[in-house]
PyMOL commands that place a pseudoatom at each C-alpha (Angstrom):
pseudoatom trace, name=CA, resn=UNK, resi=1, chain=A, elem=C, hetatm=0, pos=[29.333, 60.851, -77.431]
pseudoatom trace, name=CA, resn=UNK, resi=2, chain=A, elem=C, hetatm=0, pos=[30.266, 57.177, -78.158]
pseudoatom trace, name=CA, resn=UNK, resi=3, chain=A, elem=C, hetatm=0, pos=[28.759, 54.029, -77.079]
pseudoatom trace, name=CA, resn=UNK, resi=4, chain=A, elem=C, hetatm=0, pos=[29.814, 50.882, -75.728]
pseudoatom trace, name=CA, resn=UNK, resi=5, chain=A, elem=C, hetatm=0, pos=[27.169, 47.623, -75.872]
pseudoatom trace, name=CA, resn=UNK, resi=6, chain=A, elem=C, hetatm=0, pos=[27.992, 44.525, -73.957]
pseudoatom trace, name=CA, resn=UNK, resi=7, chain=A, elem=C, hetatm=0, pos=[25.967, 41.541, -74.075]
pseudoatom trace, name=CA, resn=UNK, resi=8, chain=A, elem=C, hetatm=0, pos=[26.129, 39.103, -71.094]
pseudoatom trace, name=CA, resn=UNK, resi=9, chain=A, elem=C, hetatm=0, pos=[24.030, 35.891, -70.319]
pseudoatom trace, name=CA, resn=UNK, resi=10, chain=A, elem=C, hetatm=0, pos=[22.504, 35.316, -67.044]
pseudoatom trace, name=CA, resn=UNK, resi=11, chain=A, elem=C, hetatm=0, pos=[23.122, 31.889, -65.293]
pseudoatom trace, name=CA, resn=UNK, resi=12, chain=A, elem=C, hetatm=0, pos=[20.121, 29.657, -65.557]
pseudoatom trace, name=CA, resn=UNK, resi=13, chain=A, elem=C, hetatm=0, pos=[17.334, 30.373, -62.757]
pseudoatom trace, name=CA, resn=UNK, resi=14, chain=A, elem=C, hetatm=0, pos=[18.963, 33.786, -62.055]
pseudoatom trace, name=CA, resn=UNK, resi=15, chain=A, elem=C, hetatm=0, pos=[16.599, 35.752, -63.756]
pseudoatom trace, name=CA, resn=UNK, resi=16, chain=A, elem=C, hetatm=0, pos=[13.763, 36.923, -60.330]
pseudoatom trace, name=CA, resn=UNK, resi=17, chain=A, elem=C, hetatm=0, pos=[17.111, 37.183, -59.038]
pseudoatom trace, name=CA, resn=UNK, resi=18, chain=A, elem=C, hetatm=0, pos=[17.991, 39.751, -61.399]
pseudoatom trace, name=CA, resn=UNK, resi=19, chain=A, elem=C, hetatm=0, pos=[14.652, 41.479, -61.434]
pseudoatom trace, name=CA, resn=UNK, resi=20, chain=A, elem=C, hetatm=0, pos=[15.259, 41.985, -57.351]
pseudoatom trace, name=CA, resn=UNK, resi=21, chain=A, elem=C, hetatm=0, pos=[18.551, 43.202, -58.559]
pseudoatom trace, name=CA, resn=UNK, resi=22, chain=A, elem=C, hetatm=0, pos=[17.192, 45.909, -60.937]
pseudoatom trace, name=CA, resn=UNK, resi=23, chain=A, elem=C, hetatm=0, pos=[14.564, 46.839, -58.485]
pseudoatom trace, name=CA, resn=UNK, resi=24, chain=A, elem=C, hetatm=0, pos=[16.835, 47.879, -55.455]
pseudoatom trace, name=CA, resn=UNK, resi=25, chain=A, elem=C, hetatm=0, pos=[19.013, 50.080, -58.197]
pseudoatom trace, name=CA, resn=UNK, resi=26, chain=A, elem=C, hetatm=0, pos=[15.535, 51.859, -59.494]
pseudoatom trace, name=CA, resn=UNK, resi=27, chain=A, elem=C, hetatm=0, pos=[14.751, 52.055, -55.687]
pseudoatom trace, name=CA, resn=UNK, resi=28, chain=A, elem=C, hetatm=0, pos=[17.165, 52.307, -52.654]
pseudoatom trace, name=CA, resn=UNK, resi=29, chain=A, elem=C, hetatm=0, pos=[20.102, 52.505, -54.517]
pseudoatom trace, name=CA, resn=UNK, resi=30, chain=A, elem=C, hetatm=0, pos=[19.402, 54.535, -57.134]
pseudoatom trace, name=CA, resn=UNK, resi=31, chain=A, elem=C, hetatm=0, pos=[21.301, 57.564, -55.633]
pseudoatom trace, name=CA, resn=UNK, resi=32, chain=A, elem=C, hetatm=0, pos=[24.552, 55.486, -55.542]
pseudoatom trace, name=CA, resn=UNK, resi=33, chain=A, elem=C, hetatm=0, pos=[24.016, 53.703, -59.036]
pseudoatom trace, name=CA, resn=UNK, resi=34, chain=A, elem=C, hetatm=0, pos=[23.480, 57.581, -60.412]
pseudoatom trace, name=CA, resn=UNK, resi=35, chain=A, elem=C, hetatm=0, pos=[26.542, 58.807, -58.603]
pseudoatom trace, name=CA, resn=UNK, resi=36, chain=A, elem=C, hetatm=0, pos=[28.756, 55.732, -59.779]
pseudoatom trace, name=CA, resn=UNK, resi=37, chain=A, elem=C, hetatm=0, pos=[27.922, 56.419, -63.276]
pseudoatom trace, name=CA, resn=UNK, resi=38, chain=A, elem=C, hetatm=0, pos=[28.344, 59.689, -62.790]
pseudoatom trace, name=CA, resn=UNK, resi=39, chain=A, elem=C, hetatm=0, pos=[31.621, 59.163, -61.279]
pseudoatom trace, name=CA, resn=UNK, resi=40, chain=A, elem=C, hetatm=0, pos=[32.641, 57.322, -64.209]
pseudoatom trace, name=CA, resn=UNK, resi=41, chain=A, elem=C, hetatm=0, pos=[31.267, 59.545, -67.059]
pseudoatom trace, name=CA, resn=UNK, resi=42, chain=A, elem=C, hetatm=0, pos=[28.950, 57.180, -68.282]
pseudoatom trace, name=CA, resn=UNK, resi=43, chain=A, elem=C, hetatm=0, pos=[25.174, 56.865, -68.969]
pseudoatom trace, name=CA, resn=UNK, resi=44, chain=A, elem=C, hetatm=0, pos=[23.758, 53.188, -68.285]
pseudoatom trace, name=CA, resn=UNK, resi=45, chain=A, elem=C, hetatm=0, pos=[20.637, 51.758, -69.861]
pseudoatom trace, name=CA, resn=UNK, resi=46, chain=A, elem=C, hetatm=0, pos=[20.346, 48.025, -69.563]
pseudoatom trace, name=CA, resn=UNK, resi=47, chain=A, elem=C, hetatm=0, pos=[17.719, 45.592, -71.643]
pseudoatom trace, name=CA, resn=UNK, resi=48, chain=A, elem=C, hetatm=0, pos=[16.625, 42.180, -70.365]
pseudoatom trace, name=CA, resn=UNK, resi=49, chain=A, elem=C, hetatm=0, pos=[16.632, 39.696, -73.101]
pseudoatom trace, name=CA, resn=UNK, resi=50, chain=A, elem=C, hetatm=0, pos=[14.624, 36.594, -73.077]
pseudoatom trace, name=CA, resn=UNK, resi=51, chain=A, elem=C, hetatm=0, pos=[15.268, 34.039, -75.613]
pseudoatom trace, name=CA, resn=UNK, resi=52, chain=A, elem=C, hetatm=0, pos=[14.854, 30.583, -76.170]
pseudoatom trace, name=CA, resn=UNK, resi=53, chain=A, elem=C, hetatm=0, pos=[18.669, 30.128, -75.429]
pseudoatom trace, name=CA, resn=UNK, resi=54, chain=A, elem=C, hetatm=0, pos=[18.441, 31.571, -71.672]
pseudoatom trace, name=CA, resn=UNK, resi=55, chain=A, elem=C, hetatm=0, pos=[17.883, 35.088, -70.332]
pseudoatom trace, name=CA, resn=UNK, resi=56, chain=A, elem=C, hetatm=0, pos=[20.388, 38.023, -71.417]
pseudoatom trace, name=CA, resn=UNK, resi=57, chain=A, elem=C, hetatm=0, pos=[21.404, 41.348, -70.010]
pseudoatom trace, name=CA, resn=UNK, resi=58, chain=A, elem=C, hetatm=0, pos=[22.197, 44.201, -72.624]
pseudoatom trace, name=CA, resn=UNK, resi=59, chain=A, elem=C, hetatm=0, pos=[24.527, 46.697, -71.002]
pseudoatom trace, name=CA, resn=UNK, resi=60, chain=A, elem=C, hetatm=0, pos=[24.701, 49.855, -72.986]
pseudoatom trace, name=CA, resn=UNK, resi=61, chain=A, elem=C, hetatm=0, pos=[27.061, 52.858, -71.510]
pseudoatom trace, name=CA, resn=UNK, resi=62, chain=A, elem=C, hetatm=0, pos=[27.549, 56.311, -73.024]
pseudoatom trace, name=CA, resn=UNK, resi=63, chain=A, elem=C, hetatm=0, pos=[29.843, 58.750, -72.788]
pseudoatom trace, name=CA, resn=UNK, resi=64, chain=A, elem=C, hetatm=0, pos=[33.220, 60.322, -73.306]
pseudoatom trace, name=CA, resn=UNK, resi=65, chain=A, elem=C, hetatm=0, pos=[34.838, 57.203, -73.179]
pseudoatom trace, name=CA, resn=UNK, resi=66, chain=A, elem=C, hetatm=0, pos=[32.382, 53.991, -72.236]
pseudoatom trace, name=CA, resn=UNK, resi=67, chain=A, elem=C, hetatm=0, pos=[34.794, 51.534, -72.826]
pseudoatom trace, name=CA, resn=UNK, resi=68, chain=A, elem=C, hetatm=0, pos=[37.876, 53.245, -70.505]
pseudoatom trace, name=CA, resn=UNK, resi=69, chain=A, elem=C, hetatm=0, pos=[34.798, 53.697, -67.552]
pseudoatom trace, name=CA, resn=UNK, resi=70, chain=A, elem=C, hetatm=0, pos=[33.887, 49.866, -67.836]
pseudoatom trace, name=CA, resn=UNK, resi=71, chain=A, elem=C, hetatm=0, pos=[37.461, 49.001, -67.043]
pseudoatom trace, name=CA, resn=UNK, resi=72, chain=A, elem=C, hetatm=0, pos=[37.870, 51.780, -64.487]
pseudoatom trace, name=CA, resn=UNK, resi=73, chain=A, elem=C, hetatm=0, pos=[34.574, 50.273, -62.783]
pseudoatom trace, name=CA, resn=UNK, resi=74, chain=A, elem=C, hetatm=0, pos=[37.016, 47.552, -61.760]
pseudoatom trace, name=CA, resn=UNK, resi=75, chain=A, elem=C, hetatm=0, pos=[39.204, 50.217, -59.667]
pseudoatom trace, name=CA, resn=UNK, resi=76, chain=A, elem=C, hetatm=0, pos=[36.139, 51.058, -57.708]
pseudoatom trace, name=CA, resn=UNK, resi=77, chain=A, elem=C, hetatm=0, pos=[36.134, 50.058, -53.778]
pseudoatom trace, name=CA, resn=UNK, resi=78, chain=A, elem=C, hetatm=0, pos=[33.657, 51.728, -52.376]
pseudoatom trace, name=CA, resn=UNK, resi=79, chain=A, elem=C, hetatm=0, pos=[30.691, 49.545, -50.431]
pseudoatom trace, name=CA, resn=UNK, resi=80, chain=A, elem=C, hetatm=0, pos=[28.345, 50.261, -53.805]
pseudoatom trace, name=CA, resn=UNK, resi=81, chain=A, elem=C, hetatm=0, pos=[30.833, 48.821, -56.257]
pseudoatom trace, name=CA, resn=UNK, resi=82, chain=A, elem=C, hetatm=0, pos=[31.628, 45.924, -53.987]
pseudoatom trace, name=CA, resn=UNK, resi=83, chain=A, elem=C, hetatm=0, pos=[27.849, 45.260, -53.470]
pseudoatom trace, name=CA, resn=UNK, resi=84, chain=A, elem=C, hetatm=0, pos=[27.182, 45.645, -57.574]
pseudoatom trace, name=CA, resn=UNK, resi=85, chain=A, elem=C, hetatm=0, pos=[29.999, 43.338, -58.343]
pseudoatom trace, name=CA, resn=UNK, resi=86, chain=A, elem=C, hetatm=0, pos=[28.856, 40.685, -55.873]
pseudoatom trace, name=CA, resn=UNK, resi=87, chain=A, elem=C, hetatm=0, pos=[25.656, 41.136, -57.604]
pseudoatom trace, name=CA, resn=UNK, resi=88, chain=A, elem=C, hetatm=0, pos=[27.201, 40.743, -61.164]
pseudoatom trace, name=CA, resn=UNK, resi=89, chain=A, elem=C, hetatm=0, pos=[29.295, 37.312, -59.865]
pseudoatom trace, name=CA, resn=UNK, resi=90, chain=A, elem=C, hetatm=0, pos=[26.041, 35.914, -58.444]
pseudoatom trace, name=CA, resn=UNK, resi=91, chain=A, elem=C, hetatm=0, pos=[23.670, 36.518, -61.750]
pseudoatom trace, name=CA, resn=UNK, resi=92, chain=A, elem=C, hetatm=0, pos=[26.390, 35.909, -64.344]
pseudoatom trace, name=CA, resn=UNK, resi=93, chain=A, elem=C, hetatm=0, pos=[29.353, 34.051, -62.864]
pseudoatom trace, name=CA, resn=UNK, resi=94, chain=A, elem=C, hetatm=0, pos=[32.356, 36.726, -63.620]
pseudoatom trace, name=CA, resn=UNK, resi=95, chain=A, elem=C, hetatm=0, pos=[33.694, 38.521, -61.572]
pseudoatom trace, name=CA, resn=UNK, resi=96, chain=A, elem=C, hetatm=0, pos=[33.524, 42.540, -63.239]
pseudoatom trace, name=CA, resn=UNK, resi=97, chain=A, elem=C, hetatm=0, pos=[36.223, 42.926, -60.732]
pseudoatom trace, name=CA, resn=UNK, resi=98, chain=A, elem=C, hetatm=0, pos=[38.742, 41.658, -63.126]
pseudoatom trace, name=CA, resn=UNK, resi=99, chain=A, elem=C, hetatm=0, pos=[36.941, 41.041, -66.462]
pseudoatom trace, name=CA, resn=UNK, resi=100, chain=A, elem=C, hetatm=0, pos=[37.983, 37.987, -68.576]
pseudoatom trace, name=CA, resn=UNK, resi=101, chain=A, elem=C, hetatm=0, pos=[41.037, 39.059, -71.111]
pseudoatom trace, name=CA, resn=UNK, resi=102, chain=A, elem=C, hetatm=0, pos=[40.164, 39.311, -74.593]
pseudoatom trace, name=CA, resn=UNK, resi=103, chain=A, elem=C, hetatm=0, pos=[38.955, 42.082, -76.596]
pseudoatom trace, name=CA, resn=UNK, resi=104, chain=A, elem=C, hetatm=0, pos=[35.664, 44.224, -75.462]
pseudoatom trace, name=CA, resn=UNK, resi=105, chain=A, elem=C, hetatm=0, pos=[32.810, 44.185, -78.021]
pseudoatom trace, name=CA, resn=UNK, resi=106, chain=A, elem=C, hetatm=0, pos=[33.296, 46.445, -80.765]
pseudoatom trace, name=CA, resn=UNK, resi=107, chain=A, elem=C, hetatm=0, pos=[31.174, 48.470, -82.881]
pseudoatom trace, name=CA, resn=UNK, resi=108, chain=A, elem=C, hetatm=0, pos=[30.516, 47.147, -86.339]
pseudoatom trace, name=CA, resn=UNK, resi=109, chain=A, elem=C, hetatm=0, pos=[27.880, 49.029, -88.039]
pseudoatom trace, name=CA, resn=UNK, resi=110, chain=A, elem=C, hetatm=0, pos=[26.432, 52.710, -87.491]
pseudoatom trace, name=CA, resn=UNK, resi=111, chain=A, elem=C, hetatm=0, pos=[22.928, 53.854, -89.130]
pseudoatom trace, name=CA, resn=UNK, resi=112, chain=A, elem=C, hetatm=0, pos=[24.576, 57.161, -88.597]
pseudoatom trace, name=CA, resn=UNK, resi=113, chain=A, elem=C, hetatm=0, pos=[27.434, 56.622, -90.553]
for i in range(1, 113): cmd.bond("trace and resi %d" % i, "trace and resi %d" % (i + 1))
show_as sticks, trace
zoom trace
């Protein structure tokens, strides 16, 4: 199982915005943010950071592959993965439709060796 960790700032005054956000995925659209996941091999678990900076979101996925089934999110059409990356360009201004180039975060230290 590997892990990918992404850590991505929210724009300022986004964050009830974001809380609504996470609400209708642990509520209405749970089923579909399960079965995306699913779809894509993944397990998602995602932190709220507050810091004096501004507000964060930690994205963590696991799987076979994380990293391949964050870029294969972007191949996604159906109405859930349009509706979760209008949500995404609203909170954090990208568009997770066609992430910025440059490298995805890496992995630099392991407690497990």
């Amino acid at each position: 199982m590997a892990m990918f960790a992404m850590a991505v700032p929210l724009l300022p005054g986004k964050t009830e915005q974001f809380q609504r956000f996470i609400g209708e995925l642990k509520g209405a659209r749970f089923a579909e943010f399960k079965a995306s996941r699913k779809k894509l091999g993944v397990r998602e678990r995602t932190f709220l950071q507050n810091t004096p900076h501004g507000d964060f979101v930690v994205v963590t996925l696991e799987g076979a592959d994380p990293a391949s089934a964050f870029g294969r999110f972007a191949e996604g059409n159906d109405a859930f993965t349009e509706w979760f990356a209008k949500q995404v360009k609203e909170l954090h201004g990208f568009d997770v439709k066609a992430p910025p180039p440059g490298p995805l975060p890496s992995l630099v230290i392991d407690s497990e060796g």
